[in-house]
C-alpha positions in Angstrom: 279.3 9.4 61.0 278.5 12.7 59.6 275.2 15.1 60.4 272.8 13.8 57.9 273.2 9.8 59.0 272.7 10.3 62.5 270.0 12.9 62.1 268.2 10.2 59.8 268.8 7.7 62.6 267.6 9.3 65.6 264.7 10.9 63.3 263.8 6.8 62.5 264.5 6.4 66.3 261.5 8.8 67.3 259.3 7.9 64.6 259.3 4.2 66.2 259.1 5.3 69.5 255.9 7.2 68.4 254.5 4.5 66.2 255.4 1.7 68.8 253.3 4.0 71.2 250.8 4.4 68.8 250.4 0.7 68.6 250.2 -0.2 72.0 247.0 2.0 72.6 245.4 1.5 69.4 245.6 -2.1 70.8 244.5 -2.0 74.0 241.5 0.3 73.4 240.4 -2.6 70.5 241.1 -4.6 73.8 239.2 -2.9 76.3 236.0 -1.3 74.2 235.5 -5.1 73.3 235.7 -6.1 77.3 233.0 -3.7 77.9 230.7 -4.7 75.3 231.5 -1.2 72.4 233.9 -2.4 70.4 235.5 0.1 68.2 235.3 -1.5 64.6 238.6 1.1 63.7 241.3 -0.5 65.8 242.0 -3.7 64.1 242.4 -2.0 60.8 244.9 1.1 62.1 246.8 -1.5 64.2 247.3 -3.4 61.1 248.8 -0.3 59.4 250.8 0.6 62.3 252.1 -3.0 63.0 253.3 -2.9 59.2 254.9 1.0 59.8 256.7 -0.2 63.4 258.4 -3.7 61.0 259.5 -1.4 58.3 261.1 1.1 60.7 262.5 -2.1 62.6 264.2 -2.9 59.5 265.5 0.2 58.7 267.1 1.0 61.9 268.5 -3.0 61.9 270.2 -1.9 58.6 271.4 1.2 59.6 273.3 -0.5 62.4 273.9 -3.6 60.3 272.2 -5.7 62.8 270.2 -8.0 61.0 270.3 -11.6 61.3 273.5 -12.6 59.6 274.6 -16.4 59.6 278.1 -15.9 59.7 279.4 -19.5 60.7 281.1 -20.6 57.1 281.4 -16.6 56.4 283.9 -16.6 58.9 286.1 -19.4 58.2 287.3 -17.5 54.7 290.3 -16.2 54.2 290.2 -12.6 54.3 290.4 -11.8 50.6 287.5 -14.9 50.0 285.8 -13.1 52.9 285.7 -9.9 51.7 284.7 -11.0 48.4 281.9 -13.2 49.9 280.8 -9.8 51.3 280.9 -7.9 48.5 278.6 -9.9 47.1 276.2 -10.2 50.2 276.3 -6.6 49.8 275.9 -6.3 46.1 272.9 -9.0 46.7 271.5 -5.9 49.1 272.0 -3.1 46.6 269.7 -5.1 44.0 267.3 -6.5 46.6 266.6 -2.9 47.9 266.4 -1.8 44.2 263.6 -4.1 43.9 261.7 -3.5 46.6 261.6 0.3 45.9 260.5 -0.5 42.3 258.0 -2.8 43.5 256.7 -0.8 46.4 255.9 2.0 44.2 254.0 0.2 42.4 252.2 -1.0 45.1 251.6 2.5 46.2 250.2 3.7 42.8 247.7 0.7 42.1 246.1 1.1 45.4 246.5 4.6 46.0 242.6 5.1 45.3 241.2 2.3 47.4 240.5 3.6 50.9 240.4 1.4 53.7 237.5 -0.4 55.2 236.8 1.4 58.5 239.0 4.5 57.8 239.3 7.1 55.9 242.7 6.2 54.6 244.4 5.4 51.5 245.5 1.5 51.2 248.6 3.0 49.3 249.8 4.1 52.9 249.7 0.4 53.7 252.5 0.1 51.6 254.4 3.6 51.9 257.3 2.3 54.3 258.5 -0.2 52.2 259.9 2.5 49.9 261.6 4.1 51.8 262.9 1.4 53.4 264.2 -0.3 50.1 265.9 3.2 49.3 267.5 3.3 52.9 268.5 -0.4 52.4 269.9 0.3 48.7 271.7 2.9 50.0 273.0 0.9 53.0 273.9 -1.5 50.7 275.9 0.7 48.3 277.7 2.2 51.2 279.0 -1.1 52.9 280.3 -2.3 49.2 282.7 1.0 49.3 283.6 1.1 52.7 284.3 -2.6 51.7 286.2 -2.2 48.9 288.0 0.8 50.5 289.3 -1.7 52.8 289.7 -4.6 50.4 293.7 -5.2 51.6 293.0 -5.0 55.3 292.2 -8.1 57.4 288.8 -8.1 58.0 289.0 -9.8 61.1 290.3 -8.6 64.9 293.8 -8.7 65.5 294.5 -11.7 67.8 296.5 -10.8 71.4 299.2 -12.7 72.1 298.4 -15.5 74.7 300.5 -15.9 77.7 301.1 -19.2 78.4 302.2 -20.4 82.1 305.7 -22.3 82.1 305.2 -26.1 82.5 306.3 -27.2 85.9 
């Protein structure tokens, strides 16, 4: 993996570090200003945005280390060339899903760019700011897997299998 990749990966890694941490206290002072009869009005709305920001940044770091949930059961039982076809599709399928989402996200951003949220001073189009980037990081994830794939389009896409030993029958 070259520089940029893994700077982008352990820069996604901090970010939801910091926003996981940023969750957890946003939470539990809604928690305890409500146990003690002050509730803070703010902390339901910010954890809603951060909840959305720590699932987005989930997503992006499960598809930069391909770890999403993948059903691979009938995948599997392909030959190679019908496997790595079914992939390239899968992956094709990812390209034009994170196409979409960028184009839609945007215009999510735009149309509510000028409401501002109900108890803070924020935009609503930062509601809706992650999913951008992460349907560009998952278009680009997608694009990459489909060459890597069809770089290795001839290759067995499956583990060589070792040689059993088998005990002599007695």
């Amino acid at each position: 993996m070259t520089f940029w990749p893994r700077l982008f990966d352990r820069t996604m890694e901090v970010v939801a570090a910091i926003l996981l941490v940023a969750l957890l206290v946003t939470v539990t002072l809604g928690i305890v200003t409500r146990a003690v009869g002050e509730p803070l009005i703010w902390t339901d709305e910010v954890s809603r945005f951060l909840m959305l920001w720590v699932a987005v940044v989930g997503w992006i770091l499960a598809s930069r280390r391909r770890a999403h949930i993948r059903i691979r059961f009938f995948h599997d039982m392909l030959p190679a060339r019908g496997w790595r076809s079914a992939e390239a599709i899968m992956q094709l399928a990812m390209v034009v899903f994170g196409g979409l989402t960028t184009w839609y996200s945007i215009h999510l951003v735009q149309s509510n760019y000028d409401l501002e949220a109900t108890t803070v001073p924020l935009s609503m189009g930062l509601l809706y700011a992650p999913m951008v980037l992460a349907g560009i990081v998952t278009l680009l994830q997608g694009f990459a897997e489909f060459i890597g794939n069809l770089r290795n389009w001839h290759s067995s896409p499956y583990e060589p299998v070792a040689a059993t030993l088998q005990e002599p029958a007695e």
